[in-house]
C-alpha positions as CSV (number, residue, x, y, z in Angstrom):
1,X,44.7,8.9,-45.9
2,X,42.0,10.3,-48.3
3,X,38.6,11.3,-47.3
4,X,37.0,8.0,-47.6
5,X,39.4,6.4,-45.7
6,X,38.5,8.9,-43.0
7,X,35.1,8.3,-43.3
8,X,35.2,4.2,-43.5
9,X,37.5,4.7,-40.0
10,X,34.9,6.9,-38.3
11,X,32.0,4.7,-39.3
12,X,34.2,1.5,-37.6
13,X,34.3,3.6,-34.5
14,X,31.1,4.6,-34.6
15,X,29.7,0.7,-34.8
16,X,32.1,-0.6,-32.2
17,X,30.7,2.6,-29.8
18,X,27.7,1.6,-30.2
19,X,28.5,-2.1,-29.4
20,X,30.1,-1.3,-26.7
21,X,27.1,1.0,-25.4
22,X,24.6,-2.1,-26.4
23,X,26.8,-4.3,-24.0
24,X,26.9,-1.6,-21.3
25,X,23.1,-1.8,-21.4
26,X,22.5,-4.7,-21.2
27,X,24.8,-5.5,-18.6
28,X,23.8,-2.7,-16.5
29,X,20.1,-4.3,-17.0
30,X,21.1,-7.6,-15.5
31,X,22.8,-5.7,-12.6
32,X,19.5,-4.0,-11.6
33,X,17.3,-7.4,-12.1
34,X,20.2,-8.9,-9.4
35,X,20.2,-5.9,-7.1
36,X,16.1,-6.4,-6.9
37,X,17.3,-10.1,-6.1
38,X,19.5,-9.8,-3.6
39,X,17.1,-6.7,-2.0
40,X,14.2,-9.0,-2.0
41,X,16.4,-11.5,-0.3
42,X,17.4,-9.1,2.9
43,X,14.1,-7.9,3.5
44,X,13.1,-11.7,3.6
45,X,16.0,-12.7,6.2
46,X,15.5,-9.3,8.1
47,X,11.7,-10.6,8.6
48,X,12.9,-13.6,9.7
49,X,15.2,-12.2,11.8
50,X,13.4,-9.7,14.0
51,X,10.1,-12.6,13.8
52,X,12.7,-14.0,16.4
C-alpha cells in the first residue's frame, strides 16, 4: 500500500466518522425533544393526580 492509498483510506474513515457523529447528533437531539415530552406529560398527570 503506497502513501496515497493510505491517505484515500484515512480520508474514507474520516467521512464515515463523521457520519456516524452527524447521526449520533441528531439522534441524541430527538431523544431530548421526547424526554421534554414525556416530562411535560408527568408533571401534567401528577397535577391531575394530587387535584384529586
Amino acid at each position: 500500500m503506497d502513501d496515497q492509498e493510505i491517505l484515500n483510506e484515512l480520508l474514507d474513515i474520516r467521512h464515515r466518522w463523521e457520519q456516524e457523529l452527524e447521526d449520533l447528533e441528531r439522534r441524541c437531539k430527538e431523544c431530548r425533544v421526547q424526554i421534554e415530552k414525556d416530562t411535560r406529560l408527568i408533571v401534567l398527570l401528577e397535577e391531575k393526580i394530587y387535584k384529586k
